[in-house]
C-alpha positions in Angstrom: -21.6 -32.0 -22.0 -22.7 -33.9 -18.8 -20.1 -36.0 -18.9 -17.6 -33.3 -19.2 -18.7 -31.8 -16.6 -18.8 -34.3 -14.2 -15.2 -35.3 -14.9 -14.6 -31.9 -14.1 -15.8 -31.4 -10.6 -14.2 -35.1 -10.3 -11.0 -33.3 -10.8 -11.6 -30.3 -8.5 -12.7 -32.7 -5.6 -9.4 -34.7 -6.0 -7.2 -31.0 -6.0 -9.2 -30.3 -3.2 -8.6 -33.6 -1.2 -5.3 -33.6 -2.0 -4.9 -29.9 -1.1 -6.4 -31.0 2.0 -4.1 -33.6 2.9 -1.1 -31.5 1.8 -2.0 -29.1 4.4 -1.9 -32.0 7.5 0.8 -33.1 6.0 2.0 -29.5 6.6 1.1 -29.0 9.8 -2.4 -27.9 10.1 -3.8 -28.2 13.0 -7.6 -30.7 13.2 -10.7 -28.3 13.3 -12.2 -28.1 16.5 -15.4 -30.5 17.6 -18.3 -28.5 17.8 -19.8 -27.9 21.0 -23.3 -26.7 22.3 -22.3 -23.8 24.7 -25.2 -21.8 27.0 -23.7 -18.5 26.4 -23.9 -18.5 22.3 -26.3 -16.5 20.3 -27.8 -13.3 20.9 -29.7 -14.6 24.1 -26.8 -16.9 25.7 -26.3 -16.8 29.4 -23.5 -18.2 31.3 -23.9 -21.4 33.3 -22.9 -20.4 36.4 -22.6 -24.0 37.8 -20.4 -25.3 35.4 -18.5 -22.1 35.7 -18.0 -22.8 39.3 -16.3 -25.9 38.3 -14.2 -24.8 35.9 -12.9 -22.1 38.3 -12.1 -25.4 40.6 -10.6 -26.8 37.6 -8.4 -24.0 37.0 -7.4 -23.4 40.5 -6.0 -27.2 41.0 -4.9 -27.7 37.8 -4.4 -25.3 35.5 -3.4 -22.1 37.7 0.0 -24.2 37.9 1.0 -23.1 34.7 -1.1 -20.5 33.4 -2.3 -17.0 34.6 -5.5 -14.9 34.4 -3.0 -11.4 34.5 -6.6 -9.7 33.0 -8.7 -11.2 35.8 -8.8 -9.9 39.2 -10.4 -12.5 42.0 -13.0 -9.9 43.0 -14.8 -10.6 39.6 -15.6 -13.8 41.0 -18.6 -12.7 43.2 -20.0 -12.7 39.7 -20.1 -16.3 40.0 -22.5 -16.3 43.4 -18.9 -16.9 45.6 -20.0 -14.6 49.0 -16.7 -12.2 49.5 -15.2 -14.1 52.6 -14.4 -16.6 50.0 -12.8 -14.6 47.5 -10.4 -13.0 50.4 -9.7 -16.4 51.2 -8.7 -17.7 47.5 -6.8 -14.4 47.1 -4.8 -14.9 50.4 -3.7 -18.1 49.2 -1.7 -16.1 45.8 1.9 -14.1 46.5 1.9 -10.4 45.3 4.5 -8.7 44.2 4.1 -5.3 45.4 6.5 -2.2 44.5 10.2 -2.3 46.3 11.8 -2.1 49.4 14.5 0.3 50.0 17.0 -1.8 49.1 15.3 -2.8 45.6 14.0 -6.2 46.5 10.5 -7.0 45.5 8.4 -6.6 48.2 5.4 -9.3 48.6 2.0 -9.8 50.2 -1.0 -12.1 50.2 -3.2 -11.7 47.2 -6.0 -9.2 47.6 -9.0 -9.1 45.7 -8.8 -6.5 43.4 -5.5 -8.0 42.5 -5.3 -10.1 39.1 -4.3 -13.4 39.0 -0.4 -13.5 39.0 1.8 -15.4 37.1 2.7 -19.1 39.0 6.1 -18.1 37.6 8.7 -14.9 38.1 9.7 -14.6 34.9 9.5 -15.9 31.1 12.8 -18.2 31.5 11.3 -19.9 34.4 8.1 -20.5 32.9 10.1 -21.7 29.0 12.2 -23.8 31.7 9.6 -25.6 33.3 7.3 -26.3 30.0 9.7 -27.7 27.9 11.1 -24.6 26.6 7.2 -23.1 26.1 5.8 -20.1 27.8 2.3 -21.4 28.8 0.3 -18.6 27.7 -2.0 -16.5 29.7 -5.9 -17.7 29.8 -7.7 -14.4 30.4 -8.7 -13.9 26.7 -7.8 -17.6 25.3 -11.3 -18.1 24.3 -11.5 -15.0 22.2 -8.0 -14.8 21.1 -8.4 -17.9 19.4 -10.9 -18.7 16.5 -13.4 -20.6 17.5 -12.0 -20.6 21.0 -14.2 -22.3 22.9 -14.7 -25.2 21.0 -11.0 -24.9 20.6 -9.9 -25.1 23.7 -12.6 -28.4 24.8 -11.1 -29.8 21.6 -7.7 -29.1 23.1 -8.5 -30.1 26.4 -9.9 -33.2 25.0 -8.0 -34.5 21.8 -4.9 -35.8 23.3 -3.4 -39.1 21.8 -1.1 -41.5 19.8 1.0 -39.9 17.4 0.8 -41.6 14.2 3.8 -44.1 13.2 5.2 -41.3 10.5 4.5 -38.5 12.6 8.4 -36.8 14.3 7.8 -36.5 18.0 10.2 -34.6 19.8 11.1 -35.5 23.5 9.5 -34.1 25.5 6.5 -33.4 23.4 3.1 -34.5 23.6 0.6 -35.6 20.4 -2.3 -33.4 19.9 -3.9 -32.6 16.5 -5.7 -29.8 17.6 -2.5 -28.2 17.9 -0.9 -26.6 14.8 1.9 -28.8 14.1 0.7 -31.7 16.3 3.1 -31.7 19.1 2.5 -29.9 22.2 4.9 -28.8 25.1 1.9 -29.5 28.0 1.2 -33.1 28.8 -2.5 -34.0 28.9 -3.8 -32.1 31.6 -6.7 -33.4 32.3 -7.5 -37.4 33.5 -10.7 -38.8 34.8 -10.8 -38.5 38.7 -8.3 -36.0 38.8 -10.2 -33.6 41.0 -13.1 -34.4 43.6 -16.1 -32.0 42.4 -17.8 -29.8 45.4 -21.2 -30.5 43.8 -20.3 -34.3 43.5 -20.7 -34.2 39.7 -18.8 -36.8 37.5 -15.1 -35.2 37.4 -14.6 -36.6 33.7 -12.3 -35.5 31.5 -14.9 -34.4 29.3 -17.2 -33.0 31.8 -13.5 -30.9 33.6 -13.1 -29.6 29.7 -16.3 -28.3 29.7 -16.1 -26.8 32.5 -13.2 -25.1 31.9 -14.4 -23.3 28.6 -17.4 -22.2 30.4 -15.3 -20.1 33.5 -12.5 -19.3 30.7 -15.6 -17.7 28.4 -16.8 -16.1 31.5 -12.9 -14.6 32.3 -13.1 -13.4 28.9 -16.2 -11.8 28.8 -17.9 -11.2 32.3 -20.3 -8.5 30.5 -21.4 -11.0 28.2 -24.7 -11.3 29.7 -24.9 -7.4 30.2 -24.0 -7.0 26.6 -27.0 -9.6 25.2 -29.6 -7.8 27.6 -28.7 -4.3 26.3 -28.9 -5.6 22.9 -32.0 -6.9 23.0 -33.6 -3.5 25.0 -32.1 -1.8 21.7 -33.9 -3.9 19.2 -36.7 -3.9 21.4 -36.6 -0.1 21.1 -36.0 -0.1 17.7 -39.0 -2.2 16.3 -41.2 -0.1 18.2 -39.8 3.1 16.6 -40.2 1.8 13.4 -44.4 1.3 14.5 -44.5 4.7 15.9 -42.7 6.2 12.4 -44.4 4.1 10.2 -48.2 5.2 11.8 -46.8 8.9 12.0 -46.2 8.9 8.6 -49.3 7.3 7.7 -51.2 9.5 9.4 -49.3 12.7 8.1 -49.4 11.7 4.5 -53.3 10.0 4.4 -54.7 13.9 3.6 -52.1 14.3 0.5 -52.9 10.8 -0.6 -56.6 11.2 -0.6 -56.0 14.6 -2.8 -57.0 17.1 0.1 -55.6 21.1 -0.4 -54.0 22.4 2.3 -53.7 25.8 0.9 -57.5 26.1 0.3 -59.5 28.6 2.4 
C-alpha cells in the first residue's frame, strides 16, 4: 500500500513538472521576486524618501514613454515637495487645452491640477516609436497587475539573454517576467543612469525600487488614510464588543441567579 502510494504522488509530481514546463514553453511569463515593501499589511506606510526618488526616476526616464493620465502634479505635495516646486515641474509639461477658432489645439504650460499628459499625441506615434507597442499608462500599473509591485521591480530588474531556443524578434528585448518573454522596451534602467539628489547609490536595483514605491504611491495616495481609518474602526469595534459583552452580563446576572422580576 505504501509503495503504491508513493509511486503515485511520484507520478503527480512528474504531470505537474511537466505541466509546468509546458506552460514556459508556452509562454508564461516567470513569477515575480518577492520583495519587502513599507506600505504592505494593514499598518504599511509609504516611504516617502524612496518615493521621492522614484518620482526622479520617473521624470528622467520613464515620463519618456509613459503617462500618469490619473495623476495630477499637485498630488505631489503629498510627497513633502513645497508648491513652488510643483508649478515648476508642471511648467516644464505641454497642455493641450480646448481649441482655437480655427480648430487647432490650443496649448499651455502644465498646471498643477493638471494630470500628467501623455509624452506622445496620439496612439500611432506612441506604437511608432515603441516598436509597434503602446507603452501603457503607469497611474494604476501597480494595482492593475497581480502582484504589481513586485511585478514591476521584477520587470524593472529581470532583463537578460534570451535562451539559444528562444525566437527573438528584432527589435525585441528578453525578459521573462514578461508573458511571452520578449518585450518592445529596452532595459530601462542601468547603473549610474541618474545622479540621485540625496546622493544615494543610483543602482539599478535601488532606481527599481524606487520606482515601485512612487508608482504604489500614484496608485494609491490614500493608502495611508485608508490603514489609519481601518485601524480607528477596529479599535472601535473591540471596545464595543467590551461594552456589549459587560452590558449583557450585567442585564442577565439577575435571571441567571433565578431572581423574579414580577414579584412584589
Amino acid at each position: 500500500m505504501t509503495m503504491k502510494l508513493a509511486k503515485n504522488i511520484a507520478i503527480a509530481l512528474t504531470a505537474v513538472a511537466g505541466l509546468a514546463g509546458a506552460a514556459m514553453g508556452a509562454g508564461a511569463a516567470k513569477y515575480p521576486m518577492q520583495m519587502e515593501w513599507s506600505f504592505e499589511g494593514p499598518t504599511g506606510t509609504f516611504d516617502r524618501a524612496s518615493a521621492q526618488r522614484g518620482w526622479q526616476v520617473y521624470k528622467q526616464v520613464c515620463s519618456s514613454c509613459h503617462s500618469l493620465k490619473y495623476f495630477n502634479f499637485r498630488n505631489l505635495a503629498d510627497l513633502g515637495y513645497e508648491d513652488e516646486m510643483i508649478k515648476a515641474w508642471a511648467a516644464e509639461y505641454t497642455v493641450v487645452d480646448g481649441v482655437d477658432d480655427a480648430g487647432d489645439p490650443k496649448e499651455r504650460p502644465g498646471l498643477p491640477q493638471d494630470v500628467f499628459p501623455s509624452p506622445f499625441p496620439n496612439p500611432e506615434a506612441a506604437a511608432a516609436s515603441n516598436g509597434g507597442a503602446v507603452p501603457p499608462d503607469l497611474s494604476l500599473m501597480t494595482k492593475a497587475r497581480h502582484d504589481g509591485a513586485n511585478y514591476v521591480f521584477s520587470l524593472m530588474t529581470g532583463y537578460e539573454e534570451a535562451p539559444a531556443d528562444h525566437p527573438m524578434p528584432a527589435g525585441k528585448s528578453y525578459n521573462p517576467y514578461f508573458k511571452g518573454g520578449n518585450i518592445s522596451m529596452a532595459p530601462p534602467l542601468a547603473e549610474g543612469i541618474i545622479e540621485y539628489e540625496d546622493g544615494t547609490a543610483a543602482t539599478t536595483e535601488q532606481m527599481a525600487k524606487d520606482v515601485v514605491n512612487f508608482l504604489m504611491y500614484v496608485a494609491e495616495p490614500k493608502l495611508e488614510a485608508r490603514h489609519h481609518m481601518g485601524l480607528n474602526v477596529m479599535l472601535y469595534l473591540i471596545v464595543l464588543v467590551f461594552v456589549l459583552y459587560f452590558s449583557m452580563k450585567k442585564i442577565w446576572k439577575p435571571v441567571k441567579e433565578g431572581k423574579n422580576f414580577y414579584k412584589k
